[in-house]
Each structure stands twice: as C-alpha cells, then as structure tokens.
N, C-alpha and C positions, 0 to 999 in steps of 0.2 A: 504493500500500500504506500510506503514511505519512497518506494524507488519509483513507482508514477506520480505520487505528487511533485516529487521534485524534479523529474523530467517534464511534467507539465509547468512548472514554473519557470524551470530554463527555457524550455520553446517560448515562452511566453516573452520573458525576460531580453533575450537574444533575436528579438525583434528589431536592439539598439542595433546591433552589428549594419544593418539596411542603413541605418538613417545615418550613422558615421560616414557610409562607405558612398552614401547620395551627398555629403557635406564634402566630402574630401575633395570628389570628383572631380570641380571644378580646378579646385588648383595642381591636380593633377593634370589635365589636360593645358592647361597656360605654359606648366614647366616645362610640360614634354615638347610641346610647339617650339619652347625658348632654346631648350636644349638641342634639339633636333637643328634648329637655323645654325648656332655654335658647333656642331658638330662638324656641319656643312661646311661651315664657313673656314674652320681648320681645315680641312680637306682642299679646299681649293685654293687659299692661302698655303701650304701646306706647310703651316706651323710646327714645327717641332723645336720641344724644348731639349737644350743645350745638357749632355749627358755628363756629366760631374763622376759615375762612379771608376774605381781602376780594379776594382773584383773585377772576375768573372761571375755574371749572376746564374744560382745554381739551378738547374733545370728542373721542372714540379715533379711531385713524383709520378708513379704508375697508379691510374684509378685504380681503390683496393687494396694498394700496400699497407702493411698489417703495423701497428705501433704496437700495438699489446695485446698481449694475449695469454690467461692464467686462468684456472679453476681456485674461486673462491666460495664465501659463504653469501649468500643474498639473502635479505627477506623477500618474501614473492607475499606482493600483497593480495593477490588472489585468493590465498588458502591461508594468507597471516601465518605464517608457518619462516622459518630461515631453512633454505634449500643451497645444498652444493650446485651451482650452477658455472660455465664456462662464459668468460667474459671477453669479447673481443671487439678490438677499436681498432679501425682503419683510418686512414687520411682524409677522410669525410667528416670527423671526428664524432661520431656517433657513436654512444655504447651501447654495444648487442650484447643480450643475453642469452646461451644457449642450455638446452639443454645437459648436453654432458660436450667433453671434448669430439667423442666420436658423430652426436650430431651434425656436428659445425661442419668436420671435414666431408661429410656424404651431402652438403649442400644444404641440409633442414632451414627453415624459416626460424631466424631466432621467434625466441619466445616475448621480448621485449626488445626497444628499441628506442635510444632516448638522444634526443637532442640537447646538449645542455647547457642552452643559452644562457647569458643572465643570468647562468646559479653560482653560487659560491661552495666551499668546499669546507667540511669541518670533520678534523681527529679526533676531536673532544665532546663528548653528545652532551656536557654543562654548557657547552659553547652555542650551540646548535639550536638547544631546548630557548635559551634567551631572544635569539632571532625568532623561533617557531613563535613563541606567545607572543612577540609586539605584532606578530602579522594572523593574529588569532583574536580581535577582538570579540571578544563573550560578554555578553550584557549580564549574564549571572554571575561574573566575577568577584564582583563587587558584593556580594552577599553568601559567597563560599569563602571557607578557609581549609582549601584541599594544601596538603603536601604536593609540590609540583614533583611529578614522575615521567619519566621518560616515555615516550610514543612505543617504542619496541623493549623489551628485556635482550639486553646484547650476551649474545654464547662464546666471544672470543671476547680476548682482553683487548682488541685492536681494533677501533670501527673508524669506517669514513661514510660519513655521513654526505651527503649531496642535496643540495637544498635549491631549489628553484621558484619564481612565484608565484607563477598559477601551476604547475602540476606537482604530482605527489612527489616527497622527498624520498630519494634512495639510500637505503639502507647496505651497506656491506663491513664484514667484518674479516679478518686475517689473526693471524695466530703468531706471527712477527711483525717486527716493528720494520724492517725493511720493505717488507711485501707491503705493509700499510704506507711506508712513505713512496715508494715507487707508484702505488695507482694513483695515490692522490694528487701527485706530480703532475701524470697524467690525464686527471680530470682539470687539473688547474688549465693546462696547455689548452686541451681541446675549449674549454669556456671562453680563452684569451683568445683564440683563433675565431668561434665563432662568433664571438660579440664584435667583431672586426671588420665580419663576413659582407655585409653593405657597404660601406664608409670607405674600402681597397678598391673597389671596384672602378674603375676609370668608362664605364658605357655611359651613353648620355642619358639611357634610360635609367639606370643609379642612380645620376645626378639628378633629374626632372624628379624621380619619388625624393629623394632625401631634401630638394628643395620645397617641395608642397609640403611633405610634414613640416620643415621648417613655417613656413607660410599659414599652414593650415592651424598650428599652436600660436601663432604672434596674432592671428585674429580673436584669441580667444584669452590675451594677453599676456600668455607664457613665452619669454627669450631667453634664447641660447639653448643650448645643449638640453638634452631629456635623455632621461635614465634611458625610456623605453625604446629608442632607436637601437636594439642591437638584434644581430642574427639577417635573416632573408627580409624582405619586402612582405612577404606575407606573416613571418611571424613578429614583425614591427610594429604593423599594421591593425595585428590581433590585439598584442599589447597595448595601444592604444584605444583599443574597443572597451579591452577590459577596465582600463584606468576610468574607464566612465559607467563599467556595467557595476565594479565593485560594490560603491557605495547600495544600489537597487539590492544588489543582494545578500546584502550585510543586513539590511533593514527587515526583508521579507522574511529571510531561510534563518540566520542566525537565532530568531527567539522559539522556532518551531523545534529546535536540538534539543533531544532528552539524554542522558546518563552522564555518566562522569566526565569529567574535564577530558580527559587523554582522549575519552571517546569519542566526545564531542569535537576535538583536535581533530582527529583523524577524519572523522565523516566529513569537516571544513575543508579539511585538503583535499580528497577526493571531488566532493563537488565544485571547485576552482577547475581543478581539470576535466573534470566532463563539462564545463560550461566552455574552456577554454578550446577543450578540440572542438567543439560545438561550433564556435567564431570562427576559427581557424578555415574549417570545409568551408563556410558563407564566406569568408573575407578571398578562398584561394578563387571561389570561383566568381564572384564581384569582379578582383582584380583582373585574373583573366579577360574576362569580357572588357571591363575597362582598356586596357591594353591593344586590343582589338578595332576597339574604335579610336586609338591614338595614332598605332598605325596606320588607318586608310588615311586619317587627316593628314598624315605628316608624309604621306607618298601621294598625294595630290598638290604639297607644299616645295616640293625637294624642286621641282622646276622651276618655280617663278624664284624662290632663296636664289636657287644660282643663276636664271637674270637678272634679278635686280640684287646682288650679293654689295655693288659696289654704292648704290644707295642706301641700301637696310644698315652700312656700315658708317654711313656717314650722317644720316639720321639719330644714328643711336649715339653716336660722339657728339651731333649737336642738341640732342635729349638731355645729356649727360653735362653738357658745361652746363646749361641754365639752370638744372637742376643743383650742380655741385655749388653755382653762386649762390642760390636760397641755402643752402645747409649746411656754408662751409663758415658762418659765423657760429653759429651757433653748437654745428659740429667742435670746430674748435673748441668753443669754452669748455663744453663737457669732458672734451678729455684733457685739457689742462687739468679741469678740478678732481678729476674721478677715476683718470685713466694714469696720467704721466706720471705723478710720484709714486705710483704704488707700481709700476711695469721692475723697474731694477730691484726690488725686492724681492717680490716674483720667481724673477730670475734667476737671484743667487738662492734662491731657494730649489727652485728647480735643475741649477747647474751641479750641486753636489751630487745627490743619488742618481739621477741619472748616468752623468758621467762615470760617478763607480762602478754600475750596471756594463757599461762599454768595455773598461779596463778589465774590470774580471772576464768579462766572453774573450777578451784578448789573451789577458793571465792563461787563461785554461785553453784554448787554440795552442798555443807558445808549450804550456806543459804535457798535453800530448804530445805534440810534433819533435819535441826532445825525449817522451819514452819512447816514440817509434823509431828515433835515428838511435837510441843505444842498445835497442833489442837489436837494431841490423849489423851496429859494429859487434856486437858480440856474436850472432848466428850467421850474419854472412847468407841468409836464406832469403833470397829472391820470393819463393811461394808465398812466406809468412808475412815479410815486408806488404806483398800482397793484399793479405788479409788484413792486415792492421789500417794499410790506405781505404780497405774498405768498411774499417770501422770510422776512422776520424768523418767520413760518409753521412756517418750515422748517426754522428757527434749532435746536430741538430735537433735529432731527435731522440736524446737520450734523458726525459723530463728530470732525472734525479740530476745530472752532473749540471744541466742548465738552470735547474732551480738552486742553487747556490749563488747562480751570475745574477737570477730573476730576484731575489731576495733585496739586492745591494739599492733598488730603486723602491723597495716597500715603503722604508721610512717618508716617503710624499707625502704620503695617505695623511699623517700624522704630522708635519710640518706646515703643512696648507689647510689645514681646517677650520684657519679663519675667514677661508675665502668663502666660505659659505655664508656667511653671517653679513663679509663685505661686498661679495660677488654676486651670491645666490648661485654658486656653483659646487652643488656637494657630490661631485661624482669624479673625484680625482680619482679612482678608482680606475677609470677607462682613458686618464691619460698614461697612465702607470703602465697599465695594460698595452697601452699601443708601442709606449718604449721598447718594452718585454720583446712583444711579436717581433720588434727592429732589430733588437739582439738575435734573436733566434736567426731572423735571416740574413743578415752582417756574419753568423759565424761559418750557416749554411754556404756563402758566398767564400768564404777564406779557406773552409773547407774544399770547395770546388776546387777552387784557384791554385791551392797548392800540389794537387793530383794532377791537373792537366802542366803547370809547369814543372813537377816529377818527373812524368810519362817518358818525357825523351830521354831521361837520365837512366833507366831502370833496366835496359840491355848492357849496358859497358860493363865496367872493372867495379867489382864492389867499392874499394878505397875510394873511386872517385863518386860513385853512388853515394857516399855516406857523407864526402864532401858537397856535395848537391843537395840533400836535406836540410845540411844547416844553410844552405844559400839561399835558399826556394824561402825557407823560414824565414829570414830576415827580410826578403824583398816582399811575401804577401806581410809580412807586419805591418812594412810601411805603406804600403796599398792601404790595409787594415786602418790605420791612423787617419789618412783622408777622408776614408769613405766615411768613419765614423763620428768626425769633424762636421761631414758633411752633413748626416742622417742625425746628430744629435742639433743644429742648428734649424734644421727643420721641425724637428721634435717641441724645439721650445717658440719658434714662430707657430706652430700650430697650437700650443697649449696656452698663450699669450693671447694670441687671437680670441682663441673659444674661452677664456674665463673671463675677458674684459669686453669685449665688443657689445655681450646684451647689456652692459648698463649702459651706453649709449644709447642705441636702439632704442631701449626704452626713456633715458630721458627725452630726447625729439621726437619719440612717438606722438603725442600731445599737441606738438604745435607743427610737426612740418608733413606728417603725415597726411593731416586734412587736405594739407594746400598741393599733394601728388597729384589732383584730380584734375586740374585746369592746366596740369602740362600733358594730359591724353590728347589734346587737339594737336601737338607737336606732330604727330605719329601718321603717317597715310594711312588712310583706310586699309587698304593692299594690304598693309605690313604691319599689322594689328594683333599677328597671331606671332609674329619673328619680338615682336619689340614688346616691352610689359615695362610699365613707369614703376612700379616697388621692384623689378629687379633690378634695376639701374642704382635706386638709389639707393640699396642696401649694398650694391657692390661699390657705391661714393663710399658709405661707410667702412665696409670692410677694409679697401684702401685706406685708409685715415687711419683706422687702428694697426693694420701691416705695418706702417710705415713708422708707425712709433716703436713698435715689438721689434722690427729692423734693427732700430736705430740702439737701441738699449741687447740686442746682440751683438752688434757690432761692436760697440763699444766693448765688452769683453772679451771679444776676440782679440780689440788689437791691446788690451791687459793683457793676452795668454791666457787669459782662466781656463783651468782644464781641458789644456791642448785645443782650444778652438783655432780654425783656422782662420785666417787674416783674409777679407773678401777685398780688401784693397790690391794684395797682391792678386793676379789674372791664377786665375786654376783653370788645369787640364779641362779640355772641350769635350774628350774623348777617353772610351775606354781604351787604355793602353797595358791590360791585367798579362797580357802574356805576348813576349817578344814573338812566340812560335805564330804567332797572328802575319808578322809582318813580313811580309818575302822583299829580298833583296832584288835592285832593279839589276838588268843584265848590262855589264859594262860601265855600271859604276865602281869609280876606285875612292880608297883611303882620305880624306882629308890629310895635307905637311900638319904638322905640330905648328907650324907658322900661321896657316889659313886657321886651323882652332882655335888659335888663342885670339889670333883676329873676331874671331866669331865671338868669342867668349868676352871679349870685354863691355861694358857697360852700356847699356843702349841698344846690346844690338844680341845681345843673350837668348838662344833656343832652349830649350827645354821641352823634356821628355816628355812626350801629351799635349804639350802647351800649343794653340796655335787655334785654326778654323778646324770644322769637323770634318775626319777622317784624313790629316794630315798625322805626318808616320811620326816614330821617334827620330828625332835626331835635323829634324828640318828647322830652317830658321828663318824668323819673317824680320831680313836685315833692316832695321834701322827703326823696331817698333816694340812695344813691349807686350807682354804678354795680351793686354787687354785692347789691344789698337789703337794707346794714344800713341803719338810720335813722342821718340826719346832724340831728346838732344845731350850734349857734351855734361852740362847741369844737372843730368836726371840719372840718378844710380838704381832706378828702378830696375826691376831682372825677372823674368817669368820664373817663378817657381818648379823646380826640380820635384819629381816622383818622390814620397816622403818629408816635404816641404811644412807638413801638416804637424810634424812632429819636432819641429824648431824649439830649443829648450828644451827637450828632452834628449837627442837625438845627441851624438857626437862626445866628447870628453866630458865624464859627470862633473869635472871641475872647475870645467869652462865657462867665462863669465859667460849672462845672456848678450849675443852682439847685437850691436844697434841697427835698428831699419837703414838700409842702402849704404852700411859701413863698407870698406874692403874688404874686413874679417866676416861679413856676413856671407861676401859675395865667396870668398874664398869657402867658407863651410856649405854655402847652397853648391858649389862644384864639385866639391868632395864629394855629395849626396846624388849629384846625376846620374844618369844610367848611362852604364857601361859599354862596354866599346861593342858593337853588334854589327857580326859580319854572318858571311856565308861562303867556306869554302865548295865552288860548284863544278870543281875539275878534281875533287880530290886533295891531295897534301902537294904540294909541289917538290922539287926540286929544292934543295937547300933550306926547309924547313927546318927550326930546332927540334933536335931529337928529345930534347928534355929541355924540364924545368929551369934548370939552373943557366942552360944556353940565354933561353930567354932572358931571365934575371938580368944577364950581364949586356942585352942588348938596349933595356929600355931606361933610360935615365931619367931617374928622381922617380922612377913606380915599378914597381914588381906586379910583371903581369902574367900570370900561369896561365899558357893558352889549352884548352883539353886538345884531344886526338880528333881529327877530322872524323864527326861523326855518317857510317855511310848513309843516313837515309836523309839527304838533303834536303828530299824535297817538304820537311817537315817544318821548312821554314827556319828564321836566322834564331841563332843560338840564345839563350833568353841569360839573365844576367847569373840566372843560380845555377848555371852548368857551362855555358857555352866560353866563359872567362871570369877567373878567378881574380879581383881586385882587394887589394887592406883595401877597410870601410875607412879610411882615414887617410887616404895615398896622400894626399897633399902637405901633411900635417907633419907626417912622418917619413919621410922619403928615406929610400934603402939606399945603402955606397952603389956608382957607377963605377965607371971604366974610370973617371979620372979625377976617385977617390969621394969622400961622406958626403952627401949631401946635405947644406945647411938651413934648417929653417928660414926662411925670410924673414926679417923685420915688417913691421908696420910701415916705417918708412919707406923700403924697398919696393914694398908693394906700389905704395900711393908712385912713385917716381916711375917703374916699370909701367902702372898705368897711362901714366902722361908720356909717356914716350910714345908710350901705345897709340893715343890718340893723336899722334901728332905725326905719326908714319901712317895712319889709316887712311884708303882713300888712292895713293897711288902705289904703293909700295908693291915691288913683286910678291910674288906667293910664298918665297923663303924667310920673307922680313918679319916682324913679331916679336912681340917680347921674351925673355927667355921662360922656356915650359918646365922649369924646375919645379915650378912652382902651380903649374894645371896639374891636378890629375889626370894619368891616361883612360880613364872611365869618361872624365867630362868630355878629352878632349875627343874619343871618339864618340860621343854624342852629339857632339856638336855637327851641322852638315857643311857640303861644297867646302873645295881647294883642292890642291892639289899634290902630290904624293912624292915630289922629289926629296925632302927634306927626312923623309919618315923614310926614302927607301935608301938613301944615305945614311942613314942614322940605324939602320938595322938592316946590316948586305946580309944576301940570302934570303930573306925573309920570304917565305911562302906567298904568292899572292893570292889575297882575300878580296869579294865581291862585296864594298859597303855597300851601305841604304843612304842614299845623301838623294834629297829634292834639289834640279838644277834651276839655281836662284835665276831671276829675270834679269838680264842685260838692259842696261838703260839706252841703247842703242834700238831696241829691238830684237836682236840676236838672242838665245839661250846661250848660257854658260852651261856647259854639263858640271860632271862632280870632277873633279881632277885636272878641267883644262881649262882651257884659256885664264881670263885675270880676274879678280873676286869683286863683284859689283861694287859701287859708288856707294858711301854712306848719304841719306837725303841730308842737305845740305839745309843747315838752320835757318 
C-alpha cells in the first residue's frame, strides 16, 4: 500500500521535471544558435589557439580498460543482507557490481551499476552518519531523543562508505586497511573525473547547455558557479529538477514516515532515488527532442552565418563598444571596491597547495624513473626494463601512489572558507578537484613522453641505455616545469575568474541590466539568432574581471613565486616534447662556432620551440625576439630556452638568482638550450672518432660524447637524452682542451666579448665571432644557419653530420641555405 502511494505521489510530484524543462528551453535554444555562429565562425576564420605544451599528450585509453577490479563485501540493498560481491570499474568510471568473479568474465549483466557523480567518499561511518542527518530533515526530531545508530551494522572493521544526493549510499566493507585505502582512492578518482565530465568538453553544444544553465539560474537571481553543474547534460539537468522538487517532497512524504529514525533514514534515501531516476528518463528524453529541434534550426542557419560571417562580426564589435561604454563606469567601480584588493590574496592563497600538488606529481614521476634506471643497471634485462616502462604507463592510474600528490592541494578547502561568507562561493571543492584531474594528466603526459623518447635508446649497449634514462629524465622534467607553469596559471585565472566575477554581475545586475533592452535594435533582424545583447555583455564582464586575475598572476610570476613562468619572456609556440618528431633537411650542414655565437648574441637569440607555429628547433627569426617585437643593440631580451620555466631553481643550488636581461642570465639560458641535433644519413663516415675521449680532445671548452650512428635513421634526429651527451652546465665548467684549462670568464669578459660582438655583426665573414669558450656546444648547435668551415677546422676528421638549420631570408631576395653563402643583415635600428 505504502509502495503505490508513494509512487503515486512521485508521478504526481515529477510533473515539475515538464515545466523546468519548458523554462529552460528557451535559453537553450538562444545559446545553441550563439554557439553554433562561434563555432562557424572559428572555422572559417580558422582560429587556433597558440599550443604552449612540450609533453607529448598521452593518448585516451581503450573503451573498457579495467582500473579495478577485486571481490569485496557489499550491502545489497535489495535483501538488506552484506553479500561477497565482484566489483569492477572501467575508464567510464562507473562501479559495477557482479555477481561472483566468474560472472563478470562469461559476460553476465552486472547486478548494479552506479555512477558517482557529486558523491563524496567516507572511511569512517561517525563521519558519514553527520553528513546523512543534515541531508535527512525529520520533522519528528525535535520531539525524539533516539541514540543516533548507524544505517547498516558493519561485519568488517574496514568500511567505505559512498554517499551521493539523491540516490542510495553504498555500503562496502574490507578486512585490511590497504584494500580499504586502495578502492576508496578509486572512488575518489572516478567522482573527480566525472564531476568534470561537462565543463572539458570543448563542443559548442557543451558550451550552448553550460551557458543556458548559466543564464537560466541569473534569471532567477543565483550567480556564479552551482554545486549542481557536475557529470553529463542530463544528469545536470536532473539535478536541477531536483533542487526544486526537494523542498515538495520534504513537505508531502517526510510526515507520512512511520518507525525508527534509521528506518525512516533509509526509506528517505531510497525515495530521492526512485524520484531521481524518475526525472532522469523525462529530462533524457525532453532533452533529446530539444536537441533535435536545435539542430534543424542551426542547419538552416550555417549558410547565411557564412554569408554574412563578415557582418554578424562586425555588428557584434559594434554591439559590444556601446555597450562596454554604458558599463565600463560602473563596471569599474565595482571591482575597484569588491574585486581588486581581495584578487592577490586569493592568490597566495591558492598558489601554495596547488603548486605543492605539481611538485609532488613531479617528486614521484622523478622517483620512479630512478627505480626503473637502477633495477636496469643492476639486471641489464631488456624484457623487465620493458615491463616497468609499462608500469610508469600506469603510473596515472595508480589512485593510491596519486593520492599522496592529490592530498598536497586539500588544504584549499580549509584556507578559503571565507570566501563563502565574502564571495558566496562554497564549492572550493570543484576547484581542488579540477587541479587534481590536471595533475593526473600532466603526469599521464610525462609519462608518455618519457617512453616514446626511450624507445630509440632500448636496442643498443645496455651502459649507454642506462645513460639514456637519466637523460630522457632530466629533459621531460624540464618539459614537466613548463607545462606545469603553464596548467597551474590557468588553474588560478580560472578559479579567480569563477569566485569573483558573480559579485559583479550581481552588483550591475540592478541598474545596467534593465537598460540591455534598447540596445536589441542594434542587431539586424537577419542576425537575431547569431547575436544575443546578455551574451555580449556578460563577456564585457568576464573580460574586466580576466584582466584583473591576469594582472595579479602576473605579477607573481615575475616574483618567481612557485616557479611561475614569466609571460613577458615569449614561450615556445609549439610542441617541441621529442626531437624524434623532427627530421633533418637533406643537404643541410653544421653551423662554424663563428655563425652560433653570431646567432647567439643579444637581439637576435633562437631558441628551442620558440618562434611561429610548427617552426623546428634550432631556427632563428634574426633580428627579433621571441614574441615579435624588434630587438635592437639596447634590448637584452632573448626567447627563452626549453626548461626556461625552471629559472631559480635550475643550475648551481648556490647561485645567486640573475637579473632579467643580465649577461649571466643570458649565459645560464645557453647552458639550458637544446643540444646539438643532427642526423647521421650515410652512416658513420670516414675519420669518425672511435671513442669518447677522441672526441673530448677535439671540442674546446665542452665535452661532447657523441653515441654510435644509430642504424634506423629514419627515426628521425637524435633527441637530447641519447643522441649527445652534454654537462648540464658546459659553459660554466669547461673541461682542459688541446691548448690547456679552460678558464671561466669574468663578468667583464663577457660584457666586452659582447660589444665586440656587436660591433663585427653585420659584415663580418662567417669565421668572425666572439670566442666560443664560452657558448656551450648544446647552445651552439641549437642555434641555426652559417657555415661549417671553422667547426671543420677545428675538429679534422670529423664525420659528417646532416643538421636541421631553416635557410634564413636574404635581404637581397636570394635564400641563404645552412652553411653557405654570408649570414643575413641584422635590421638596422
């Protein structure tokens, strides 16, 4: 009797889901039309934004690869009973329950299957029980004085509890404390993944829902961020049904519960989730059909967008000044008072744990990659070596050894808790989270990167294999530093933005909101469905608040605060994660030691990555710096070198920090370029050194161990962690030549070799140059174009090698190739 009445009250109840899903509608269909034009309009503009990483990003996995997989204890709430069930989570991140192991493997349909949005995870069921009652409001509370008792009797000493908020909480128990921290690991993972699952998604149809809920909550006066945005479109979507059906049926069903507390607990949770699938079936198949009629409108739209693309673009820029003139007074004040002195607090609030978070996923990359190079110097076994590249693989997904690194950025949750009070933003929880996910795929990415620049090392000589691990290790580190520089400056433009932006919004909501209406006549008729006056001016705003968050990261960059990277120096365009990428042109030669150091001075500096996109390593855009201002004689600016990111940290721990655009700066960014990258493509030549030590003695002020012509060429030019062996410090420390010690240079020497520098540049032949005691031979064969007299004087015999050098433009008209004729005109101030 009790199970039809209160199926007829949810039918009844769940009438809401219709009339949300008729409210939403509309602004669903405005964003999809908005986005749909934007989509367009990249396309034909064909916008792409400028790639910043030097990983290799690592490839998804196979639909179905298994994370975990173990026989535990479950409660099965069906028969209230604790049953041995098989528990299995795939990359879908969903927990299935099976029957026994042998079900699983013969195909059976699990028995359960849970998705676990939006839940939280608990070891301690005191822990658990506190959250269960503040989300159990009982109106008979207040007049019982029961002993509060746990929902289940636990049979093991080890439970993990799984709590979610509208369906029933999962119960599991373990009989070690290991097997309890390992699944809970992984319920952690799979909740950080899928409360994510919208929000990554770069479709424009992702964008058009995430900006109507946006939209569809600010009419109804709620800004910024909402718990309920996590998981797919439909279970978002649900959750917000629910957030409006709750209170209905707190009122109706809550005073109809008869027996004890726990009991009454329990029947509460249960009916949340049969109300909850309930919405769910109506909102998937609502949306659907919605969807349906977006598309036909937005493929009868895609023609006139792309005739009139260069109108609707300039329409919407002159939409956009008049409007930003109405709201950029008063935008202004508001963040003067409410936004700008409270951003750098924030910040240093947010730069601790997060950046700890970075450095341990580094820490523990780093302490693998050194157990797996001393298992190989001691076995010398190729297969096993093997196996272990294919566990670091798996390093990503190992929840216990990641949850260590995931720990280091908890403490947020608990340093920002006034922002709730100041912000009206209590869900630091999902900026935490989205850090987490960044680590995980920053290590997945290092991990890659370090296997595919391996691979070509793992046929040769063991000795030199095992020297190729520690090389491969240092070079993705300093990748590692960038990228993380990178992903962590994002991290905090994104969580600056989303905690401060709705008190704006809301303050000008009141007064400039009304006055959007009278700039709809702006807009053609036509172009009514491309163009919408509230997304214009909420992206006025959003701008205004970017541009502050900027400006107060920036600022600690160029502090250093926790390795941030300096966005005034130019960074790499392009991914540049593995030298094997880049194949050497045919019939280019060597840069002289005269033409590099010409390259290499001031003004006129290439650098590894650095440049326009899909220009190689080692090309130089002569007479300009990294970012395309022009450098003249005055400007010590210099495109930052691969590892650039890691400046004060990086080089002699005892070294003071040097100054922006010093000589000593310019000297330690050389030391740090990438190595000399060739391609023997006829084999070993004639007069080749037989060994190490020949070498030594030919290359003065750097010791450069060249490996053995590797035979499968066509694998592309040797990468820095096998193909040459450079000191990470050549310049600093130069080894005796032929004609005796080499001596550090003075500060002076340097400044004066510079000005000589600059003062032979221009006409001098290709042997002129300052003396290269003092280049590293990593910089200098980084550096591109010149020519090979001086290098093949300076080292007879020498094998010849096919560099990578771009032939710089002749101001003539003419190309200059790599090695001949005379090295272009510096532009003249």
């Amino acid at each position: 009797m009790w199970s039809y009445f209160r199926a007829t009250r949810l039918q009844g109840k769940c009438g809401k889901t219709e009339a949300v899903l008729k409210n939403f509608s509309p602004y669903y269909k405005r964003q999809h039309a908005v986005a749909f034009c934007g989509h367009v309009r990249r396309q034909v503009e064909q916008q792409r934004e400028a790639a910043s990483q030097l990983l290799k990003a690592k490839p998804p996995l196979e639909p179905g690869t298994v994370l975990y997989e173990a026989e535990l204890t479950q409660f099965a709430e069906d028969i209230k009973k604790w049953k041995d069930r098989y528990i299995v989570v795939k990359n879908d991140f969903a927990v299935e329950s099976y029957e026994s192991r042998e079900a699983y493997q013969k195909g059976a349909a699990p028995r359960t299957r849970v998705l676990p949005v939006g839940g939280k995870v608990f070891t301690s069921q005191a822990e658990y029980s506190l959250l269960a009652d503040r989300h159990f409001p009982d109106p008979a509370a207040s007049g019982e004085k029961e002993t509060p008792q746990p929902l289940v009797a636990l049979p093991k000493e080890f439970p993990v509890v799984l709590w979610q908020p509208f369906l029933r909480h999962g119960f599991f128990c373990f009989a070690e404390a290991a097997a309890q921290k390992r699944f809970s690991a992984v319920l952690s993972d799979c909740i950080r993944r899928l409360n994510h699952d919208l929000t990554k998604q770069t479709t424009f149809e992702a964008q058009a829902f995430l900006a109507a809920v946006q939209f569809f909550h600010q009419e109804k006066g709620h800004y910024g961020s909402r718990e309920m945005i996590t998981g797919d479109e439909v279970q978002a979507l649900s959750s917000l049904v629910m957030e409006e059906l709750l209170p209905a049926l707190q009122a109706d069903l809550l005073p109809t519960m008869k027996g004890k507390r726990s009991d009454r607990k329990r029947a509460w949770f249960g009916l949340l989730e049969e109300a909850f699938h309930l919405v769910q079936r109506q909102v998937a198949e609502g949306l659907r059909g919605l969807k349906e009629e977006c598309r036909a409108l937005t493929e009868g739209l895609e023609g006139r967008v792309r005739a009139d693309m260069d109108q609707i673009a300039n329409s919407e820029d002159f939409l956009a000044g008049k409007i930003e003139a109405m709201v950029a007074q008063p935008a202004e004040q508001s963040c003067a008072e409410s936004v700008r002195p409270f951003l750098a607090s924030i910040l240093e609030e947010l730069l601790g744990p997060v950046s700890s978070g970075f450095g341990a996923v580094r820490s523990l990359f780093e302490e693998e990659v050194d157990a797996l190079g001393r298992s190989f110097q001691n076995t010398k076994d190729g297969d096993q070596l093997k196996e272990h590249l294919d566990g670091l693989l798996r390093l990503p997904l190992d929840a216990v050894k990641m949850e260590a690194c995931y720990r280091e950025a908890a403490p947020l949750q608990e340093q920002l808790q006034d922002l709730n009070s100041r912000f009206r933003f209590p869900h630091v929880d999902l900026v935490v989270q989205r850090a987490q996910n960044y680590m995980q795929e920053l290590m997945g990415n290092a991990a890659f990167t370090f296997t595919q620049l391996l691979a070509p090392h793992l046929q040769g000589e063991p000795a030199r294999a095992a020297a190729a691990i520690e090389k491969v290790k240092l070079r993705v580190l300093k990748q590692y530093d960038h990228d993380s520089s990178t992903v962590r400056r994002k991290i905090f433009q994104e969580a600056l933005v989303q905690i401060t932006l709705p008190t704006v919004q809301k303050a000008l909501a009141p007064t400039c909101k009304p006055e959007l209406q009278k700039f709809e006549q702006l807009i053609f008729a036509d172009h009514a469905h491309m163009i919408h006056v509230e997304n214009v001016y909420e992206d006025i705003l959003h701008q205004l608040v970017l541009r502050e968050a900027l400006k107060v990261i920036q600022e600690a960059a160029m502090q250093k605060k926790h390795n941030l990277f300096d966005d005034s120096v130019a960074l790499p365009s392009e991914s540049v994660s593995s030298l094997t990428d880049l194949k050497t042109p045919t019939g280019s030669k060597p840069a002289s030691p005269a033409r590099r150091a010409s390259a290499a001075s001031p003004g006129a500096l290439g650098s590894e990555g650095s440049g326009t996109s899909g220009q190689a390593e080692g090309q130089v855009q002569p007479g300009r710096n990294g970012q395309g201002a022009p450098v003249g004689p005055d400007h010590d600016a210099v495109a930052p070198v691969e590892g650039a990111a890691e400046l004060g940290t990086a080089g002699h721990p005892g070294d003071p920090e040097p100054a922006s655009g010093s000589l000593r700066e310019l000297r330690e960014l050389l030391a740090e370029s990438a190595p000399v990258v060739y391609q023997d493509t006829e084999g070993e030549a004639p007069g080749a050194p037989e060994n190490e030590e020949e070498e030594e003695e030919n290359a003065p002020g750097c010791t450069v161990h060249s490996e053995a012509t590797a035979p499968d060429v066509d694998q592309g030019a040797h990468s820095e962690a096998g193909g040459v062996e450079v000191p990470a410090a050549c310049g600093a420390d130069p080894q005796p030549g032929p004609e005796g010690p080499a001596q550090d240079p003075s500060e002076k020497d340097l400044q004066a070799r510079a000005s000589a520098q600059d003062a032979q540049e221009g006409g001098e032949a290709a042997g002129a140059g300052p003396s290269e005691d003092w280049l590293p031979m990593e910089s200098q064969g980084a550096q591109a174009a010149g020519s090979v007299g001086a290098e093949e004087a300076q080292v007879p015999g020498a094998h010849t090698a096919q560099w990578e050098v771009e032939a710089a433009p002749d101001p003539d008209g003419t190309e200059t190739g790599g090695g001949q004729g005379t090295p272009p005109e510096q532009p003249s101030e």
